[in-house]
N, C-alpha and C positions, 0 to 999 in steps of 0.2 A: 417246239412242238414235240410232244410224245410218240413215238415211235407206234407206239395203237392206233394213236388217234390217227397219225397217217395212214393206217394201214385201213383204218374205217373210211375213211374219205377216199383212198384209192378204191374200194372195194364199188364205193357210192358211185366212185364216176365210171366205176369199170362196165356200169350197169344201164347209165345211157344208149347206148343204142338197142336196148331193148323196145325204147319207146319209138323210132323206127322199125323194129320186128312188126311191133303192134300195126303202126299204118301202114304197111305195105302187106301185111296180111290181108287186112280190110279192103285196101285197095285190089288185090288182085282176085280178091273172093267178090266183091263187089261186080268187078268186071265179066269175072265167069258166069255170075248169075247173070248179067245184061245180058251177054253174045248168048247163054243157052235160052235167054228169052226172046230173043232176035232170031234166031237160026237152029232151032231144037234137032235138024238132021245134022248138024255141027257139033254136038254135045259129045259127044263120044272124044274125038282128037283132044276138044277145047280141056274134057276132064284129065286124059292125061299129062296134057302139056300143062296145067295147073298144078297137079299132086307135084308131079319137077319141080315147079319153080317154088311149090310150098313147101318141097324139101330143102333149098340152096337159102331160103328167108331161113326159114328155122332154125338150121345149120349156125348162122350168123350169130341169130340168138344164146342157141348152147354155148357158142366159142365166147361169146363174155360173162355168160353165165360160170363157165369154168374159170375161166380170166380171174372175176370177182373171188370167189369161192378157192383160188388159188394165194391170193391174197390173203385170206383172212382166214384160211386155216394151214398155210403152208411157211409163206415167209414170214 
């Protein structure tokens, strides 16, 4: 195997957990909208403690995103 071609195929899987970014975003957004629909004087704590935890997902996301993009433009 050509040293490219590995370097495209690590880059490819460096990118999977991206597709957990995605559902666990969904997931935790999903649930924010339920409780502020269940409990609208609860919206306030509920939104911060969301934007948090939409920081530490995303976070996850960029660290493979650089991961990949480390790959295929560095080594």
């Amino acid at each position: 195997m050509e040293a490219e071609a590995a370097k495209l195929i690590g880059a490819g899987l460096a990118v999977i957990p991206l597709l957990g970014v995605g559902v666990g975003l969904g997931i935790l957004f999903a649930s924010i909208i339920d409780v502020m629909g269940r409990n609208p004087s609860a919206a306030e704590s509920v939104k911060g403690i969301g934007l948090f935890y939409f920081a530490l997902i995303e976070a996850i996301g960029l660290f493979a995103l650089v991961i990949a993009l480390l790959l295929l433009f560095v080594f």
